[in-house]
Phi, psi and omega in degrees: 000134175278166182302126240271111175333281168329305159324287198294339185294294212310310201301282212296344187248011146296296191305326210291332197265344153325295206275025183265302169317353183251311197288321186281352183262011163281309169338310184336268165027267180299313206281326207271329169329301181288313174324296181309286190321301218269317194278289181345287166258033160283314200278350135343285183315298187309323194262344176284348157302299166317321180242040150297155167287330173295331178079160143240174201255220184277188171280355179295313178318296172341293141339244281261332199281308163316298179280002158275333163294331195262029162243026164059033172236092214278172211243113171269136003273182157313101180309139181255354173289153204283298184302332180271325155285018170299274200294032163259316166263352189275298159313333183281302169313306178305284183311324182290308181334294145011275195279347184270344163320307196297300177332280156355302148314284208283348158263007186256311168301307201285322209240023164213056167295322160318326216263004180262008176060238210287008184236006139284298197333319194285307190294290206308333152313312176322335183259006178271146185221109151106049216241194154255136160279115145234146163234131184098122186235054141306217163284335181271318199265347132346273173313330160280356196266280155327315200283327172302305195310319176273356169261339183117016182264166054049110212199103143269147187240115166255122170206107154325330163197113194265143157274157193270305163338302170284343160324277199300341161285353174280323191301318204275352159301330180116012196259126185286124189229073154331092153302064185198179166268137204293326187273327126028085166311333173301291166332315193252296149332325174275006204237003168084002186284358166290323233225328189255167196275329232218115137230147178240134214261072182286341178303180177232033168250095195286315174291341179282347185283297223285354181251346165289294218298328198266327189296310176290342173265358156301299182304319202193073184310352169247018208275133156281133176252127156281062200223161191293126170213125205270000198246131181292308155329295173291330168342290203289302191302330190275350164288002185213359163246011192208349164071022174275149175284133200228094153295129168291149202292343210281295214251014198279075176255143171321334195270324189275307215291338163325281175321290174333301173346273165320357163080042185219136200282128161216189202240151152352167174267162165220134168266151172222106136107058181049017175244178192247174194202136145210191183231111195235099181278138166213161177256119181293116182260200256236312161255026184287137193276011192248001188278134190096329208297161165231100168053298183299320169304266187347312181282331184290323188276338181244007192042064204232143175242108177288088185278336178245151173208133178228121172206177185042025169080051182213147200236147167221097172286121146089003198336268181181124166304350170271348191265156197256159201245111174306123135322101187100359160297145165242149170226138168231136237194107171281109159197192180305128178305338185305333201257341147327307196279345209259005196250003193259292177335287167286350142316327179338000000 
């Protein structure tokens, strides 16, 4: 199931009110300037007044007197010293001039925020929580993206120099795609890696996976790492000296690095009859649509061979097609990935 229409609103007026707080301490400048500008010449005003025929009142006033000149709202009576009619032509120009820069600025960011790339992107990252990380936007890692996308996980996108064409069809699913480099700590913190469960490591670059893979578990020691490695040997050692799910580039399709994703045990692929299979044990969770289902459903429905089954503190090779399958199950289910992800989709 994809993500939930209500989510991305909430999500986008999360980001929206982020980067708004952000765009006003940009602001700061122009606002602390006109400020400077109004007190500066209040207190001007104030003392060139005292030997005027108008006289003067306190410095609040002045203030109060300035800044109603400079919205072009005149201060009766007319003054007749030259200097003090000064600031009747002056105070309008200086000030507006001021706010309307800023204005001007701080309304073109606000109201075209697509169009500022990578620092929406960053805010509406800002609102994922317990999500996936990818690095690397290739051809895999697209296709791994999609795929994520359709069963329903959460995806921030890290890519250093992006097609654009695929940039832009992910933003419009709602997946936020961070243009920069991935080895950045700044970069992988604006991207949700303290806060997500999974980043996955796509590049075709084997020392570049592994040192983002070691930089993201500095951030965040409990993030499961996923990553792409073309030599099967190293492959194998960083799965066993660093506990990364580590695949080789030999036996790799989108639909397993998907699954690995999703926290599910699998196996390498084997083709059978010119298709790849693989074997994947999950725990039937809490909302899961596979819950009621019995052996027999299952298999029929995903066209899957269920080889294992474990619940009620009972193990089953090969299980019995009447039996029905429990909440808090464990299974392992042999097929095609395709038929894997649909059954990881109902899982959910």
């Amino acid at each position: 199931m994809r993500p939930n229409v209500n989510r991305r609103r909430w999500r986008r007026f999360l980001a929206g009110w982020r980067d708004t707080r952000i765009l006003l301490r940009e602001f700061r400048q122009p606002l602390i300037f006109f400020i400077l500008l109004i007190l500066g010449a209040g207190f001007l005003y104030h003392n060139l007044a005292k030997g005027s025929p108008i006289g003067s009142g306190s410095f609040t006033e002045a203030v109060y007197d300035v800044l109603t000149l400079t919205f072009l709202q005149p201060v009766e009576p007319f003054p007749d010293a030259w200097y003090l009619q000064a600031f009747y032509f002056i105070m309008p120009i200086a000030g507006t001039a001021i706010l309307a820069l800023g204005l001007a600025d701080f309304g073109i960011l606000f109201f075209n925020r697509r169009a500022r790339g990578k620092d929406w992107q960053m805010a509406v990252a800002s609102t994922f929580n317990k999500h996936i990380v990818l690095v690397g936007l290739g051809h895999l890692g697209y296709r791994v993206v999609r795929r994520l996308y359709d069963i329903g996980q959460e995806v921030v996108v890290i890519e250093l120099a992006s097609k654009p064409h695929l940039t832009e069809q992910l933003q419009a699913l709602g997946i936020p795609v961070i243009e920069d480099d991935a080895t950045r700590l700044d970069i992988l913190t604006a991207a949700g890696v303290p806060r997500a469960r999974t980043i996955m490591l796509c590049t075709q670059d084997d020392s570049l996976n592994l040192e983002i893979a070691l930089k993201a578990r500095s951030l965040n020691p409990a993030i499961e790492v996923v990553i792409r490695i073309f030599d099967d040997e190293f492959a194998d050692s960083l799965q066993s000296q660093f506990g990364f799910r580590a695949l080789s580039a030999t036996g790799m399709a989108a639909p397993l690095f998907a699954a690995a994703a999703s926290s599910v045990d699998i196996t390498p692929p084997i083709t059978v009859e010119g298709q790849p299979h693989i074997l994947a044990r999950l725990e039937v969770r809490e909302k899961s649509g596979l819950a009621g289902l019995t052996v027999n459903e299952i298999e029929e429905q995903y066209q899957t061979s269920l080889v294992y089954l474990q619940q009620d503190h009972q193990s089953y090779f090969h299980p019995e097609g009447s039996i029905q399958i429990s909440k808090g199950a464990s299974l392992a289910v042999f097929g095609t990935p395709e038929r894997i992800n649909q059954l990881l989709h109902e899982n959910r």
